[in-house]
C-alpha positions as CSV (number, residue, x, y, z in Angstrom):
1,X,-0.5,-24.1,-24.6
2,X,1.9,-23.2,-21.9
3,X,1.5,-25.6,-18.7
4,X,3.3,-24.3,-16.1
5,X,5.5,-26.8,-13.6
6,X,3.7,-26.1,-10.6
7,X,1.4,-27.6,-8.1
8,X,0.0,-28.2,-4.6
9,X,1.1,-31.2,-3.4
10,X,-0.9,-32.7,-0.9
11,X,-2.0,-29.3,-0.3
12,X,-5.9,-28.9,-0.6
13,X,-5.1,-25.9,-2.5
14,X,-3.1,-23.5,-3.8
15,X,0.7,-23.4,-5.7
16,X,3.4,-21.3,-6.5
17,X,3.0,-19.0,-10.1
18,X,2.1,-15.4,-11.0
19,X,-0.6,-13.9,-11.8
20,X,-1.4,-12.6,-15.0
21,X,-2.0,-8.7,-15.2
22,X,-6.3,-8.7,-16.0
23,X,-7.8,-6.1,-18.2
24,X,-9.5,-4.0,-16.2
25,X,-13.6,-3.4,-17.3
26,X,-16.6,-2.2,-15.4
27,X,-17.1,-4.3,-12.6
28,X,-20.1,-4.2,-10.0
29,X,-18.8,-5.3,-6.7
30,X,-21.0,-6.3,-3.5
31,X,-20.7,-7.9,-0.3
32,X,-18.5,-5.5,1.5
33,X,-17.7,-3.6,-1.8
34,X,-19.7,-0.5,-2.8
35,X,-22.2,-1.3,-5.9
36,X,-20.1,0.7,-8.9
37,X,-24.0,0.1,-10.3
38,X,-22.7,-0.7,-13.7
39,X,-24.6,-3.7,-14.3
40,X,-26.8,-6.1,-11.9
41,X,-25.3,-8.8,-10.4
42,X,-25.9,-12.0,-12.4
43,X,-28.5,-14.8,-12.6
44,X,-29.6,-17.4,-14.9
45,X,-32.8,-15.7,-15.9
46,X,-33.0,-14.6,-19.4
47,X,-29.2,-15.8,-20.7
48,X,-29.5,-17.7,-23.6
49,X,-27.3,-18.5,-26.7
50,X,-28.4,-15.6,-28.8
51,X,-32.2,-17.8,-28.7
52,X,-31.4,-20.8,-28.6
53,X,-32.6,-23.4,-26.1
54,X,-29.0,-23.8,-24.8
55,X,-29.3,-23.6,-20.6
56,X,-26.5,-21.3,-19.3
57,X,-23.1,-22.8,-18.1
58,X,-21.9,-22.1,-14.9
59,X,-18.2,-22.6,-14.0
60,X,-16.8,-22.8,-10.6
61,X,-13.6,-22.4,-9.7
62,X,-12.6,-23.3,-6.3
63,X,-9.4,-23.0,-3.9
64,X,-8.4,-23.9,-0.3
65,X,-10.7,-21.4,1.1
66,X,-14.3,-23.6,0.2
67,X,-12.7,-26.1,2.1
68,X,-11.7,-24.4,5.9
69,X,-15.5,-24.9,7.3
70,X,-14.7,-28.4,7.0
71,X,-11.7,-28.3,8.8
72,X,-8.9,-28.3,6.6
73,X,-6.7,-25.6,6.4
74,X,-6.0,-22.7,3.8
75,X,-1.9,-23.4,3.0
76,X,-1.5,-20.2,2.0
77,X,-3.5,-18.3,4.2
78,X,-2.2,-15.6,6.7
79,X,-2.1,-19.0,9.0
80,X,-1.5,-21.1,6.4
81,X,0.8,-24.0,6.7
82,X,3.3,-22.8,3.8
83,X,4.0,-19.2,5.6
84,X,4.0,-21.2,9.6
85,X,6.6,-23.8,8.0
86,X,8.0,-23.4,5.1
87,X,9.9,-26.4,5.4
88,X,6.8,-28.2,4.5
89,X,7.0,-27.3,1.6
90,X,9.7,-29.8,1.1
91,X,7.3,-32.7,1.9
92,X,5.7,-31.9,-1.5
93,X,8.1,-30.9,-3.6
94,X,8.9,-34.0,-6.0
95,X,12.6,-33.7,-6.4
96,X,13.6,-33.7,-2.6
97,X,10.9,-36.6,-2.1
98,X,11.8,-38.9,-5.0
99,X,15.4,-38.1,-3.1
100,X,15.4,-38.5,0.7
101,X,13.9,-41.5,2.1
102,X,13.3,-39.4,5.4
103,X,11.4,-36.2,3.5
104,X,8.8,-39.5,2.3
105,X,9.0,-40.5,5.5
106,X,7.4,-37.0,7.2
107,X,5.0,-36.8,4.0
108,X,3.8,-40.2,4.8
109,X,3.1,-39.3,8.6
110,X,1.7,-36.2,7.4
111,X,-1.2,-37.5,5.0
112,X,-1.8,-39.9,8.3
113,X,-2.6,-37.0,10.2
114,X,-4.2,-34.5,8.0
115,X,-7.8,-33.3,9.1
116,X,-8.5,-34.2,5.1
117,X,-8.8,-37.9,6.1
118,X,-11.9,-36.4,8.4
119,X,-13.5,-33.8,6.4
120,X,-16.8,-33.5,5.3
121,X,-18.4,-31.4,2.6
122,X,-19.9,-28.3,4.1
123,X,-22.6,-25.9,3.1
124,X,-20.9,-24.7,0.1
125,X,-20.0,-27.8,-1.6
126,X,-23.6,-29.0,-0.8
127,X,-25.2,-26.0,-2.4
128,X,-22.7,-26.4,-5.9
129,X,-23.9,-30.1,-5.8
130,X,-27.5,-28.8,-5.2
131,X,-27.6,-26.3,-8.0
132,X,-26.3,-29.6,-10.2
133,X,-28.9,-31.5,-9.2
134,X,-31.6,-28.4,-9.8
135,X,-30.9,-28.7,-13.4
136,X,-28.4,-26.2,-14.3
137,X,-25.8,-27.5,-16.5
138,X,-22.4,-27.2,-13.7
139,X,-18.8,-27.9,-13.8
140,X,-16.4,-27.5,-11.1
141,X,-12.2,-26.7,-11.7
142,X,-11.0,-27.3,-8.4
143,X,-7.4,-26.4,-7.4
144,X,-8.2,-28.6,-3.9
145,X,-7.3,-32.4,-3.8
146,X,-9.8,-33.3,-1.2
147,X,-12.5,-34.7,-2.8
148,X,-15.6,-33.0,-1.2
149,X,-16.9,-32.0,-4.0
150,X,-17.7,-35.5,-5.2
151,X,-18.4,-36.3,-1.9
152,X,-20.8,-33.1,-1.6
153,X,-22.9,-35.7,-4.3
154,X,-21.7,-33.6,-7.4
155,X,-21.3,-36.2,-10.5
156,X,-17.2,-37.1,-10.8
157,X,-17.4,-36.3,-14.6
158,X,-18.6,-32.6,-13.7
159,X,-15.4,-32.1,-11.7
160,X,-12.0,-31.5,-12.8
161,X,-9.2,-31.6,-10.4
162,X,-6.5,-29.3,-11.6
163,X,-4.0,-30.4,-9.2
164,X,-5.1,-34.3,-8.9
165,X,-6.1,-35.5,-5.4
166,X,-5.2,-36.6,-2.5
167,X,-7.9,-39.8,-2.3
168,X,-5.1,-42.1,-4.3
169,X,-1.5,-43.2,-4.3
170,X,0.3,-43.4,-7.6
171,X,3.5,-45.6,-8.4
172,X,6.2,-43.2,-9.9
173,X,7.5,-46.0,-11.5
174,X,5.1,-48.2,-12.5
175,X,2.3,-45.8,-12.4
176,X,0.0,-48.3,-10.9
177,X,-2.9,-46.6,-8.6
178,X,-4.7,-47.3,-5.7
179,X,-7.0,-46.3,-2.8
180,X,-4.8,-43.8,-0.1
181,X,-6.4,-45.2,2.8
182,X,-4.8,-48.7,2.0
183,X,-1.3,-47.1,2.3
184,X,-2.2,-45.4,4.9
185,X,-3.3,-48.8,6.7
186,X,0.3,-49.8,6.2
187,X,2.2,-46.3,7.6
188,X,-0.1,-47.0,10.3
189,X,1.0,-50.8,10.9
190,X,4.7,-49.7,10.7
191,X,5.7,-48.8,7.1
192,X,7.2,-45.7,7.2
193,X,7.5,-45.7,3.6
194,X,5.2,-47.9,1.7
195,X,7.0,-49.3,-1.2
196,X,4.3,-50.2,-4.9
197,X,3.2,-54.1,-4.4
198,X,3.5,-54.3,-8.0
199,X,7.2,-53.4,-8.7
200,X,8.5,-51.6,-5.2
201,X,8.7,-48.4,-6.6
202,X,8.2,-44.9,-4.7
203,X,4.6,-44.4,-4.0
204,X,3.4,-40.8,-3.5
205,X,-0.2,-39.4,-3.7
206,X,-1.5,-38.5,-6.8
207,X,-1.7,-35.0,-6.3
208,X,0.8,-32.8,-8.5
209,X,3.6,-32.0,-6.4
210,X,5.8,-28.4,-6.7
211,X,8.2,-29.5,-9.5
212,X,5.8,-31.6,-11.7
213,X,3.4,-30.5,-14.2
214,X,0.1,-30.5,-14.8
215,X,-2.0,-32.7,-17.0
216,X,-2.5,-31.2,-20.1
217,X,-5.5,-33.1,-20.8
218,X,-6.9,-31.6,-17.8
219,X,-5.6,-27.7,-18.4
220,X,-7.2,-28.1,-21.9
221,X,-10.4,-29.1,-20.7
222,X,-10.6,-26.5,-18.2
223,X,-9.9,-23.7,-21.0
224,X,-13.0,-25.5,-22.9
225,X,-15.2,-24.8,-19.7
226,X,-13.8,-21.6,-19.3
227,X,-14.7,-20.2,-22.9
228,X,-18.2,-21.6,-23.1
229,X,-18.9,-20.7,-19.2
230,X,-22.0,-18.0,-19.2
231,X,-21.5,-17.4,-15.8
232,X,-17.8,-18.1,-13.8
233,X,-17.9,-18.1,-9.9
234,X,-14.0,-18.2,-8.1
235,X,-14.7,-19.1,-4.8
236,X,-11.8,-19.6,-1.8
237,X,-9.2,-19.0,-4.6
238,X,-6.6,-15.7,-4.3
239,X,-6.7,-16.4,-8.0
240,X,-2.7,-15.8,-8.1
241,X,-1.6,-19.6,-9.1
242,X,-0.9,-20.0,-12.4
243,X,-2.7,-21.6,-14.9
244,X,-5.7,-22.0,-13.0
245,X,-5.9,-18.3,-12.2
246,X,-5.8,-17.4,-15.6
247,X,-9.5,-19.3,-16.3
248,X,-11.3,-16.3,-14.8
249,X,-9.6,-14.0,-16.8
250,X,-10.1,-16.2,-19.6
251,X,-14.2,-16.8,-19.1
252,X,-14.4,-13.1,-18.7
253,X,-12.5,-12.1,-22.0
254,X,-14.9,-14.8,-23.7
255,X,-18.2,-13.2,-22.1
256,X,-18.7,-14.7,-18.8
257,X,-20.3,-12.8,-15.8
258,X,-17.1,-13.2,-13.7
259,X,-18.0,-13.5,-9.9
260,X,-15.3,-13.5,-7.1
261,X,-15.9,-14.9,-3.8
262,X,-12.8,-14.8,-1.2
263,X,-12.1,-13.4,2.2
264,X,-8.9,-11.0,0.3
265,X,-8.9,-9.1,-2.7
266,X,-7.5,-10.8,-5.9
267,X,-5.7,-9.9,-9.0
268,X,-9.2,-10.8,-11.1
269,X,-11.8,-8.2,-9.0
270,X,-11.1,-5.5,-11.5
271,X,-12.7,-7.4,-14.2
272,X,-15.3,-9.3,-12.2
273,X,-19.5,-8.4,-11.8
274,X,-19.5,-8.8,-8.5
275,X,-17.1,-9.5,-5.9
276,X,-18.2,-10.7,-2.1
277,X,-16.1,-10.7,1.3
278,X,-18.5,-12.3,3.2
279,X,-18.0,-15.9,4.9
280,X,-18.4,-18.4,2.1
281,X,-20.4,-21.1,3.7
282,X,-23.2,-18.6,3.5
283,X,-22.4,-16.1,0.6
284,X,-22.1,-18.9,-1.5
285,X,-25.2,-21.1,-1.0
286,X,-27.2,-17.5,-0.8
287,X,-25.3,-16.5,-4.4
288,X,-26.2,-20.0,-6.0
289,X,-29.8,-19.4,-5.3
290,X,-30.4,-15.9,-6.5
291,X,-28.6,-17.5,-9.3
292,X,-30.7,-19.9,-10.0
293,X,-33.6,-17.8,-9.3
């Protein structure tokens, strides 16, 4: 298996990486997109595994854009921090902040700011959680570090969190973890950079930074999802961040009805059933139900 060393940092999404080149296939695209009327869109109704009683899997795979109603930003957006600043970048990149006591400095003041301390889950992590609760067997790959899809009230176990989150530090020496908001309570009573009460080592979140790489447990169970996924929804994703792009491509080749929610077009719309432009804190809840229907 070939992790790539990438990641978002304390981004809520999104990292550098290619894409892979799709296969193309017949695809039925709506929202904004002309019908190719190939094949319906999907729902639930009828899938089974060739009789059984098995329910239907659905896989979600979400990016910085199901988290902008709630007020934190897309990083990689047209207004995205990354293109407004690319110095940022720096802040969570691993190698210049295990090296420059003022780059940890900056990142420390930024996580005490960020609008992801505030946030809230909004309609569409409410309507994921509520399609959990209806039933329907649902697990979420999330390239975000926020946490709102736990908070939303979807199970922790249902949720993998590709690039970690941003709700814990992490000792990079000792690797001991704890709460964020109790290093933020010390950057906020003057620590500029919180040292690890157990050895005085660096403390950063435990988010993958650019640099480090991802868990391997954590890419291998999202391949597992993938492959046994009936139906795969990428929502808020430009589905260009390696590995985790690669999972739609990957449901799709092992028979998932690939659906592609996002304000731009994506590498993956080729090979999806149905690809939507609309706003996604109402495509998505309205998409879950017909689901579900």
């Amino acid at each position: 298996m070939s992790i790539l060393c990438v990641g978002p940092g304390d981004a809520p999404g999104g990292a550098r990486g290619s894409a892979r080149r799709p296969v193309r296939r017949r695809a039925v695209r709506r929202g904004v997109i002309p019908s190719t009327g190939h094949r319906p869109p999907p729902t639930l109704a009828g899938m089974s595994d060739n009789g059984t009683a098995r329910r239907p899997l659905v896989a979600v795979l979400s990016g910085a854009g199901i988290s902008t109603d709630s007020g934190i930003p897309d990083y990689r957006g047209p207004n995205g921090l990354w293109r407004r600043d690319p110095e940022a970048e720096k802040l969570v990149t691993y190698d210049f902040y295990m090296a420059d006591p003022d780059i940890r400095r900056r990142a420390w003041r930024m996580r005490l700011e960020s609008p992801a301390r505030r946030a809230r889950p909004n309609e569409a992590h409410r309507a994921i959680a509520e399609l959990e609760r209806s039933g329907v067997p649902v697990r979420v790959l999330t390239q975000n570090v926020d946490g709102l899809h736990q908070r939303a009230g979807l199970p922790a176990r249902k949720v993998l969190e590709l690039h970690g989150t941003a709700r814990s530090t992490v000792c990079t020496g000792c690797r001991a973890r704890a709460p964020m908001e109790e290093a933020l309570a010390r950057v906020g009573a003057g620590e500029e950079d919180p040292p690890c009460r157990a050895c005085g080592g660096i403390l950063k979140s435990a988010t993958v930074m650019f640099g480090q790489r991802l868990d391997p447990e954590v890419v291998a169970a999202a391949l597992a999802i993938s492959k046994a996924s009936d139906v795969f929804v990428a929502v808020g994703t430009s589905l260009k961040v390696q590995p985790a792009a690669s999972l739609a491509g990957i449901a799709a080749e092992h028979g998932a009805r690939l659906v592609v929610v996002n304000a731009e077009p994506t590498p993956y719309d080729a090979l999806a059933d149905e690809v939507v432009r609309e706003p996604i804190g109402t495509a998505l809840p309205a998409l879950l139900r017909r689901l579900a229907a």
